[in-house]
ZAFINU-611634 format. One line per field, with one value per residue (C-alpha): residue in three letters; residue number from 1; x, y, z; chain. Coordinates in nm, 2 decimals, always signed. Example, Ala and Ser with C-alpha at 12.3 -4.5 7.8 and 13.67 -1.06 7.14 Angstrom:
2
code: [ALA, SER]
pos: [1, 2]
east: [+1.23, +1.37]
north: [-0.45, -0.11]
up: [+0.78, +0.71]
unit: [A, A]
//
This chain:
351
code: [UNK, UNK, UNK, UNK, UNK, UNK, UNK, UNK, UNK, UNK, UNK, UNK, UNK, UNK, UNK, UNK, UNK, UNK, UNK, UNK, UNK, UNK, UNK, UNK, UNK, UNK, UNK, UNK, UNK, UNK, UNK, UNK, UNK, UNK, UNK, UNK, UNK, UNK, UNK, UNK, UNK, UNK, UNK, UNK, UNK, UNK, UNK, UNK, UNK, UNK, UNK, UNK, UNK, UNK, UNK, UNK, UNK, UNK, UNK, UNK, UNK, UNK, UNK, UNK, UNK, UNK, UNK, UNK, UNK, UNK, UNK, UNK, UNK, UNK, UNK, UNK, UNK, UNK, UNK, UNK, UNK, UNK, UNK, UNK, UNK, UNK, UNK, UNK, UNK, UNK, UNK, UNK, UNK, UNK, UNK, UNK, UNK, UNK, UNK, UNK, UNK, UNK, UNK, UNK, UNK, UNK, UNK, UNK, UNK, UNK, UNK, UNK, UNK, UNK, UNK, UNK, UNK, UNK, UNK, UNK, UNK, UNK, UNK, UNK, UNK, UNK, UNK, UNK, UNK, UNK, UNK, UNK, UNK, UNK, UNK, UNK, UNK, UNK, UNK, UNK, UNK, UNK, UNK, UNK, UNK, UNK, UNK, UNK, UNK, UNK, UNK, UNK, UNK, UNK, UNK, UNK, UNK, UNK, UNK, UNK, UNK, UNK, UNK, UNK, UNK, UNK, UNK, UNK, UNK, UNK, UNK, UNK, UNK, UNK, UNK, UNK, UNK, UNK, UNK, UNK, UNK, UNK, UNK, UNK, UNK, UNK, UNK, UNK, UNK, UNK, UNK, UNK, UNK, UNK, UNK, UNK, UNK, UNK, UNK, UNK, UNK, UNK, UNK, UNK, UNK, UNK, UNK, UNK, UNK, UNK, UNK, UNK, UNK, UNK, UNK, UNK, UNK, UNK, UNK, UNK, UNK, UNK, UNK, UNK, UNK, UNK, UNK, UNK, UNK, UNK, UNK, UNK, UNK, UNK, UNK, UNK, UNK, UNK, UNK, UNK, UNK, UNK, UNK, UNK, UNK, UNK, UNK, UNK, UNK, UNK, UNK, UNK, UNK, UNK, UNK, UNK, UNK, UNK, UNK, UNK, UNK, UNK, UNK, UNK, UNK, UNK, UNK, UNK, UNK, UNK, UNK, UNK, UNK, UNK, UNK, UNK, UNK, UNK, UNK, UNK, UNK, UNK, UNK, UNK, UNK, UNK, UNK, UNK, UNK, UNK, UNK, UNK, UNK, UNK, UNK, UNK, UNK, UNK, UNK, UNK, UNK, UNK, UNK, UNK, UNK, UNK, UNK, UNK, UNK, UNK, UNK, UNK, UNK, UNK, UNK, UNK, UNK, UNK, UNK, UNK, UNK, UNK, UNK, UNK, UNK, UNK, UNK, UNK, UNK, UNK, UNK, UNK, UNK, UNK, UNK, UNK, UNK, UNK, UNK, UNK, UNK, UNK, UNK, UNK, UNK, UNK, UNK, UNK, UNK, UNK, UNK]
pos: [1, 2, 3, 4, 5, 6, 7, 8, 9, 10, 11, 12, 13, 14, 15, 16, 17, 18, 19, 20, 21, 22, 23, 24, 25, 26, 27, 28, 29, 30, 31, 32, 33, 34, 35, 36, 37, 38, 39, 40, 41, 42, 43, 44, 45, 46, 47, 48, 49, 50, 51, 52, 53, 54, 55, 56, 57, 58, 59, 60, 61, 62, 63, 64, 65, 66, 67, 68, 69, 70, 71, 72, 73, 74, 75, 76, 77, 78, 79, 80, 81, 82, 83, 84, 85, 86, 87, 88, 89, 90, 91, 92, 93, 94, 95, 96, 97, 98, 99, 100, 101, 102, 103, 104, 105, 106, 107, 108, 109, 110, 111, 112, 113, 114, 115, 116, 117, 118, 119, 120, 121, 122, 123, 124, 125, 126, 127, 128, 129, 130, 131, 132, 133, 134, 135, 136, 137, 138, 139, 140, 141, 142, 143, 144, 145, 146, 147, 148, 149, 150, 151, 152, 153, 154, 155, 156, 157, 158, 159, 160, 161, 162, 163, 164, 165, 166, 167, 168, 169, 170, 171, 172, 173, 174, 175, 176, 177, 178, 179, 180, 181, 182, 183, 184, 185, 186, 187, 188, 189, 190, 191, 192, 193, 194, 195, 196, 197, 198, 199, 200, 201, 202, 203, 204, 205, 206, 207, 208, 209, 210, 211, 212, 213, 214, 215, 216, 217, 218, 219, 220, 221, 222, 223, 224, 225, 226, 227, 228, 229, 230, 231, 232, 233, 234, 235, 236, 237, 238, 239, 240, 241, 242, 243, 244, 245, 246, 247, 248, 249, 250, 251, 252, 253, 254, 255, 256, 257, 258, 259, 260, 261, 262, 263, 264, 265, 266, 267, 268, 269, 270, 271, 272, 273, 274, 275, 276, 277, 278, 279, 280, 281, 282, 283, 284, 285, 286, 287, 288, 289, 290, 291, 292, 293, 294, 295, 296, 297, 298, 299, 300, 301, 302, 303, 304, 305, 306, 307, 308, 309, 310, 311, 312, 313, 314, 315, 316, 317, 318, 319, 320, 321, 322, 323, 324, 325, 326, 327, 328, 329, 330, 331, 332, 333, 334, 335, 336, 337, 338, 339, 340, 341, 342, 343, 344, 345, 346, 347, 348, 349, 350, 351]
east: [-0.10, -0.23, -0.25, +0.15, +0.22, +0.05, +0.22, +0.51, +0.49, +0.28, +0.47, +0.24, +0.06, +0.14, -0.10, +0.01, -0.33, -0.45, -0.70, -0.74, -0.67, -0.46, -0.71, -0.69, -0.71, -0.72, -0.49, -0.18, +0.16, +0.24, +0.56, +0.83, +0.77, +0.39, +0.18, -0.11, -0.41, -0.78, -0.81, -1.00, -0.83, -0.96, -1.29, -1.32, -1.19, -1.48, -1.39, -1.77, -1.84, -2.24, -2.16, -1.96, -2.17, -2.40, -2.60, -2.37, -2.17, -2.22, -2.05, -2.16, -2.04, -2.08, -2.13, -2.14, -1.99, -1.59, -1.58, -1.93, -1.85, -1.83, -1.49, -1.59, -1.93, -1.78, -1.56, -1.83, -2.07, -1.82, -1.74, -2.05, -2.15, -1.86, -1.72, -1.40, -1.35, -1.11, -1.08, -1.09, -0.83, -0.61, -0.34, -0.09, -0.31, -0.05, +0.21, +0.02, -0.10, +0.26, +0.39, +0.65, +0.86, +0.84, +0.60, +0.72, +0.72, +0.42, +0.56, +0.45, +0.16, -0.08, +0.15, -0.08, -0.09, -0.46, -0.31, -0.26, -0.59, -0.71, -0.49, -0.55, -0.79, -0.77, -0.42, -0.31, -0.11, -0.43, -0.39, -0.74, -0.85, -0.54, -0.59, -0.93, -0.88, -0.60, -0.87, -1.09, -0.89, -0.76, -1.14, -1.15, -0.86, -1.01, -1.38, -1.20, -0.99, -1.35, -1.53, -1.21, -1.21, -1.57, -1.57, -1.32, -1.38, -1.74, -1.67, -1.84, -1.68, -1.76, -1.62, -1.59, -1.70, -1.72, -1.62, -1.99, -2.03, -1.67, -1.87, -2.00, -1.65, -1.63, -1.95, -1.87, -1.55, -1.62, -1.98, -1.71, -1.47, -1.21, -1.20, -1.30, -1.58, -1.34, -1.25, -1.55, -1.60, -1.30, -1.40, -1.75, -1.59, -1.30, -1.61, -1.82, -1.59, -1.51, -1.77, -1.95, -1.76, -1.81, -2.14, -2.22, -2.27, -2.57, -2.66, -2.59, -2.54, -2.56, -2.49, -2.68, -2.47, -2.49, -2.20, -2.23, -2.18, -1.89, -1.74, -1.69, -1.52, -1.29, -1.23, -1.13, -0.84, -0.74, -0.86, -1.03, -1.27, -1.49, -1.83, -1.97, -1.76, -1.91, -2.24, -2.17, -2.09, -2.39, -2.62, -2.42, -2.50, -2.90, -2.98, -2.80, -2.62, -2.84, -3.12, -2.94, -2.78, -3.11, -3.25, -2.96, -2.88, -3.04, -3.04, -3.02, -2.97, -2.89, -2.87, -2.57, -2.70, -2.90, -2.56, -2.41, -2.69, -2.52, -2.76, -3.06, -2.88, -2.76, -3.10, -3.20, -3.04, -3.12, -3.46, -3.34, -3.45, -3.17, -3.38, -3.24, -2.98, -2.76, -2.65, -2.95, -2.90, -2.57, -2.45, -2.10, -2.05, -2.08, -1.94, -1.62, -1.59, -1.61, -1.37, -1.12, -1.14, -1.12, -0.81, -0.63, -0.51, -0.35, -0.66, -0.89, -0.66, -0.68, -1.03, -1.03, -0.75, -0.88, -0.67, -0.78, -0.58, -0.59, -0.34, -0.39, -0.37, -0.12, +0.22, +0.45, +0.70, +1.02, +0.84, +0.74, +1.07, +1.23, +0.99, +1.03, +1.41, +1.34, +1.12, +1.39, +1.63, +1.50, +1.59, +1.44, +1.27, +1.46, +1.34, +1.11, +1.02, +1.27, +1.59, +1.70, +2.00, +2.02, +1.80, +1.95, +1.78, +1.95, +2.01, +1.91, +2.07, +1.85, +1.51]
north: [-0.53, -0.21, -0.45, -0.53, -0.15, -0.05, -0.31, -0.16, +0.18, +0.16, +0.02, -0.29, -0.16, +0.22, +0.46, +0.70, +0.78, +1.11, +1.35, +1.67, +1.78, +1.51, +1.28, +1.20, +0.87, +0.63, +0.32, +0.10, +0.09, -0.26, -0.18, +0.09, +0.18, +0.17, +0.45, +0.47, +0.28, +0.21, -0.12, -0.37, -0.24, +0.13, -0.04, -0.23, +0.09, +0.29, +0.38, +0.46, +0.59, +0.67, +0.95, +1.16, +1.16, +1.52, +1.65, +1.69, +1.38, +1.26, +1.18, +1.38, +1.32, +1.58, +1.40, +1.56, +1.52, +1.65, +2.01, +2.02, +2.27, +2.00, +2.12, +2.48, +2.35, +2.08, +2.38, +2.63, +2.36, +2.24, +2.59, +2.64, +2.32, +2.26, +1.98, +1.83, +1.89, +1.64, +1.71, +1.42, +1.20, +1.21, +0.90, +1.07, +1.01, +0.81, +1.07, +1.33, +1.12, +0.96, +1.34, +1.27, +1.53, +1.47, +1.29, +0.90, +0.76, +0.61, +0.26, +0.30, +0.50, +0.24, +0.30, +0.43, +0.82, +1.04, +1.30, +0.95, +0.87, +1.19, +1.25, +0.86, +0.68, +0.37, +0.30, -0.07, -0.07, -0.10, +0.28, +0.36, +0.06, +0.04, +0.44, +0.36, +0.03, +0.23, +0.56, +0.31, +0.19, +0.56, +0.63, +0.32, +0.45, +0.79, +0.65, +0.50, +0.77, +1.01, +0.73, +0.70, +1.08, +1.10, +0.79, +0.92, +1.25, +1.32, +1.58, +1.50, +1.47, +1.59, +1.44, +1.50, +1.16, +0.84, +0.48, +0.41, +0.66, +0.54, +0.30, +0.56, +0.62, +0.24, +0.26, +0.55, +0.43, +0.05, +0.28, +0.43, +0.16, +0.27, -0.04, -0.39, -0.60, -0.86, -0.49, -0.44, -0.80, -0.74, -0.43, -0.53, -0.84, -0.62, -0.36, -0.63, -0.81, -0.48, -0.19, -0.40, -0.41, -0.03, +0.20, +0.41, +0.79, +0.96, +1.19, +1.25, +1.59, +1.59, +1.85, +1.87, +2.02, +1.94, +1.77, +2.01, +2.33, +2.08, +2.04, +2.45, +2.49, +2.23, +2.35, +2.68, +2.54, +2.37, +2.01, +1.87, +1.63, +1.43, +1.53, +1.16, +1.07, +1.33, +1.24, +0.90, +0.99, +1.20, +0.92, +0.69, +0.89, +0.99, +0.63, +0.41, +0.54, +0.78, +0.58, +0.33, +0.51, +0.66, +0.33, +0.35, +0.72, +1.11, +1.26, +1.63, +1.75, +2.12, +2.27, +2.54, +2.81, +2.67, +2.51, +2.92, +2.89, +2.76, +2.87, +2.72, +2.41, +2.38, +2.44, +2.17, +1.94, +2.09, +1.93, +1.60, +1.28, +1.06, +0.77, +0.60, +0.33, +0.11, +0.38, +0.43, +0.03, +0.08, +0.08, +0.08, -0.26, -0.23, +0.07, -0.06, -0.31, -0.04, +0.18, -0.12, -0.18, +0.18, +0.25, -0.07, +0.03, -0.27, -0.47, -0.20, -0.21, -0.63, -0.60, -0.47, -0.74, -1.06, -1.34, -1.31, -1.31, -0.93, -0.82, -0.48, -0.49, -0.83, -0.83, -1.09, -1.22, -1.05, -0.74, -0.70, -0.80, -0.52, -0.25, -0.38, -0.33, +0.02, +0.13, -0.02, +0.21, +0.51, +0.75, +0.66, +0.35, +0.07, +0.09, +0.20, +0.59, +0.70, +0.41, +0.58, +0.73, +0.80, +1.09, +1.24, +1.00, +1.00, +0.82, +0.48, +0.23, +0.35, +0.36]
up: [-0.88, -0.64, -0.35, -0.40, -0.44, -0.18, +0.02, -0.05, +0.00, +0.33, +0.59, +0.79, +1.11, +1.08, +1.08, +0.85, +0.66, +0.82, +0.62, +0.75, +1.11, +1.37, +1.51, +1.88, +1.92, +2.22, +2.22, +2.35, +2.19, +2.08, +1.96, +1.98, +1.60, +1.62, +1.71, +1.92, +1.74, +1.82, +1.92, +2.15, +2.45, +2.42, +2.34, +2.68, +2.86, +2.76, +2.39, +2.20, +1.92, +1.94, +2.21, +2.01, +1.71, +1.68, +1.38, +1.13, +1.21, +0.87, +0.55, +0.24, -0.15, -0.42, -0.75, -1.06, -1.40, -1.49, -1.43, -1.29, -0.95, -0.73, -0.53, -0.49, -0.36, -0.13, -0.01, +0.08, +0.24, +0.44, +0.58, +0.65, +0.82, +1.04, +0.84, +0.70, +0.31, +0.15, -0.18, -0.49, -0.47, -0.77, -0.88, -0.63, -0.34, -0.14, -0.23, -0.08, +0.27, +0.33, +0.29, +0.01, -0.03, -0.41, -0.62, -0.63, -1.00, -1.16, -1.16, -0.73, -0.82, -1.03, -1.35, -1.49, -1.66, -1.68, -1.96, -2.17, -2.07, -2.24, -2.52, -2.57, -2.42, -2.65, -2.56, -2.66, -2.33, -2.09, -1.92, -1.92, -1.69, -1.53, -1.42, -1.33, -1.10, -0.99, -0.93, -0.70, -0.47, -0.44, -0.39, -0.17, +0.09, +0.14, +0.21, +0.49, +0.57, +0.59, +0.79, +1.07, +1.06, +1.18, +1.41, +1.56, +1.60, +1.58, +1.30, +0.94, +0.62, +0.27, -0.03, -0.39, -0.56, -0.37, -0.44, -0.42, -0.76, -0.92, -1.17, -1.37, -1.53, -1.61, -1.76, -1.97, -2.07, -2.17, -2.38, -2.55, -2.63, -2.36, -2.19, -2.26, -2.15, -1.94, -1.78, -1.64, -1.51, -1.29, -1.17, -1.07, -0.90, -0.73, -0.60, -0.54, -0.29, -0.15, -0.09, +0.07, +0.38, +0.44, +0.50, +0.21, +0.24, +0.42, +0.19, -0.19, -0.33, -0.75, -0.96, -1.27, -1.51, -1.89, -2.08, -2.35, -2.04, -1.91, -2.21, -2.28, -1.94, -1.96, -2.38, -2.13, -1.95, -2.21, -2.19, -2.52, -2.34, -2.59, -2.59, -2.64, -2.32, -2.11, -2.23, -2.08, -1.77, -1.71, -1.85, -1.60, -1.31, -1.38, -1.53, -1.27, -0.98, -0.89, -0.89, -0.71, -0.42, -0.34, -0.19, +0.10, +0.14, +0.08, -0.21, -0.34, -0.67, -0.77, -1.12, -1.17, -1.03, -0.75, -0.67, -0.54, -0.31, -0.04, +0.23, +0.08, +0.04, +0.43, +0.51, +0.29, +0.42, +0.79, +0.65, +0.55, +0.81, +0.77, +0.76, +0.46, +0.48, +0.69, +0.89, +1.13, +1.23, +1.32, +1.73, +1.92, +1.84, +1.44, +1.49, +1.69, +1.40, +1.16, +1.26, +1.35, +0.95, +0.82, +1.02, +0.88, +0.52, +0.44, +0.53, +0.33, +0.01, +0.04, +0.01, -0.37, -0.43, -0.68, -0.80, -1.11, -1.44, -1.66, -1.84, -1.83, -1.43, -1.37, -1.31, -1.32, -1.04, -1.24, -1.27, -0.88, -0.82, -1.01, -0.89, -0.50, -0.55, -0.75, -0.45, -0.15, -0.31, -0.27, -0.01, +0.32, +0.21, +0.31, +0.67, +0.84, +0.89, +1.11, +1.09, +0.75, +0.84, +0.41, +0.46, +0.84, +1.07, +1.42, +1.70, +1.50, +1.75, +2.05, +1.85]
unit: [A, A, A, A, A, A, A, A, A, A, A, A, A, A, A, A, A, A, A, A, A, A, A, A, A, A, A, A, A, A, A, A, A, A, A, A, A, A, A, A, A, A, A, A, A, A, A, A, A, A, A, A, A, A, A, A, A, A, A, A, A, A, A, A, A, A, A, A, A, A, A, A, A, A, A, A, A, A, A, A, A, A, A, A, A, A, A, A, A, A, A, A, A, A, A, A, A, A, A, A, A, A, A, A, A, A, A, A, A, A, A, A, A, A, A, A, A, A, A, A, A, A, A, A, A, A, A, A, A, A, A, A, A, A, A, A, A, A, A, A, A, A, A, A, A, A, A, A, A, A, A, A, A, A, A, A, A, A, A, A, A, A, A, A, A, A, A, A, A, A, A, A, A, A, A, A, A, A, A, A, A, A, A, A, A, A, A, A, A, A, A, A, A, A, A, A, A, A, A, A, A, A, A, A, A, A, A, A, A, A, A, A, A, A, A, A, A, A, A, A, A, A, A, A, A, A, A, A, A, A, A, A, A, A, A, A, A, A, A, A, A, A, A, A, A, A, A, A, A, A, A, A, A, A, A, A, A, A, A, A, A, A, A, A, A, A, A, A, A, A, A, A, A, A, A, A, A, A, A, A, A, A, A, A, A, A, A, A, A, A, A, A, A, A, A, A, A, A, A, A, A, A, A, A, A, A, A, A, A, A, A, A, A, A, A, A, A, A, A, A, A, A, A, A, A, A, A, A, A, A, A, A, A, A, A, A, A, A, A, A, A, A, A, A, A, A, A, A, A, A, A]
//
């Protein structure tokens, strides 16, 4: 089902994912309504990517449990290191990168709802897996979105989350009976068939934080988390991700208050080798290969696509037909950007 919507909200061969600043890039127009891409050809003129990579060309994800400080440290670090910041990604992810004017409906947004998920989370209509398959492949795009942004430009990214530490919500869900176990067989297979294909983050920042400390700040804006959820999630990440990711990337970990330090942790990481992981085998040629697949969205959101049977995810031919007919008629969809002349586009006939 996300494959289909994404098909139909990002129009084949644009570039229209951009995080952050404009990225120069190098390229050949193929067609009047394409924009200039990285390709093979800039490649065989002289296109590389080792050259422009410099210390802090490097990705970097702050993990931490719901409410943990991970934005405002992601924020300052970033600041202070030179880097790009791109914030979590939330359900309206696409909204927000094809620059919608107004948020689109969920039925083209994973149709799926996170206030369900917390005022019910054991919804008979399949939200909670739905918002979390939905939530990876969100997680998915922006990996690929960060790695373009630093193989293109040199500059390093820091994230909040990763789809590398995405499991630990399926784990803590399906712990507490959010999701079933047929739930998490298709999202191990949809991961499995699809992280792969990308190079996991150099370094790992975690924020220790308690769940019983979470809880009270998000009981302060008003969010009545359960206690037993949030205890999931932090056994998730110290009993299995963590432990995991640290065989292929750095890792940090910061309580609360070592977390304001924000000088002690640049110098940290000033420290740090880099020695871990698939990165330091990596040359212009995986490289060029690499960045050919992070700037192709369609191909990256294909990757997490299974043809496997779920109903809380499947979709049948009636339904897709309805919502591709709902989305077509929308202002300014049933072409392509700039052939609308619904919402004021001009001079259509000599485009």
């Amino acid at each position: 089902m996300a494959l289909r919507v994404i098909r139909l909200i990002i129009p084949s061969g644009a570039a229209v994912f951009k995080a952050g600043p404009n990225i120069q890039k190098t390229g050949i127009h193929t067609s009047s309504v394409r924009e200039r891409q990285y390709g093979w050809w800039a490649y065989i003129l002289g296109d590389r990517t080792t050259p422009r990579l410099k210390e802090n060309s490097k990705i970097i994800s702050i993990d931490g449990n719901l409410a943990s400080g991970k934005g405002a440290l992601a924020q300052s670090l970033a600041d202070k290191l030179g880097m790009l910041y791109m914030p979590e990604p939330d359900t309206k992810y696409l909204d927000k990168i094809m620059k919608e004017k107004e948020p689109l409906a969920s039925a083209f947004n994973g149709n799926c709802s996170l206030d369900k998920f917390y005022s019910d989370p054991k919804s008979a209509d399949g939200n909670s897996y739905r918002l979390q398959a939905w939530m990876y492949l969100m997680r998915l795009l922006q990996w690929s979105d960060a790695m373009e942004h630093m193989l293109a430009t040199g500059q390093g990214v820091i994230l909040e989350r990763s789809p590398y530490s995405d499991m630990v919500f399926v784990e803590a869900m399906f712990k507490q009976g959010y999701i079933r176990k047929a739930c998490v067989e298709h999202y191990n297979e949809i991961k499995g068939i699809s992280i792969c294909e990308f190079l996991p983050p150099h370094l790992v920042i975690y924020l220790d934080v308690p769940a019983e400390e979470v809880q009270k700040k998000l009981k302060a804006t008003g969010k009545d988390i359960p206690l037993p959820y949030l205890k999931s999630i932090e056994d998730a990440y110290k009993k299995t991700y963590l432990p995991q990711i640290s065989e292929s990337a750095e890792l940090l970990a910061y309580d609360a208050t070592q977390a304001q330090d924000i000088e002690r942790i640049a110098e940290d990481i000033e420290y740090l080798k880099f020695e871990k992981g698939p990165w330091t085998e990596q040359d212009d040629v995986t490289l060029h290969y690499m960045r050919v697949l992070v700037e192709d969205k369609i191909r990256v959101a294909s990757l997490a696509h299974a043809p496997i049977f779920l109903p809380e995810v499947t979709i049948g031919a009636h339904e897709y037909d309805e919502t591709y007919h709902a989305f077509k008629s929308l202002a300014g969809k049933m072409y392509a950007p700039g052939y609308n002349a619904d919402v004021g586009d001009k001079n259509i006939w000599l485009k």
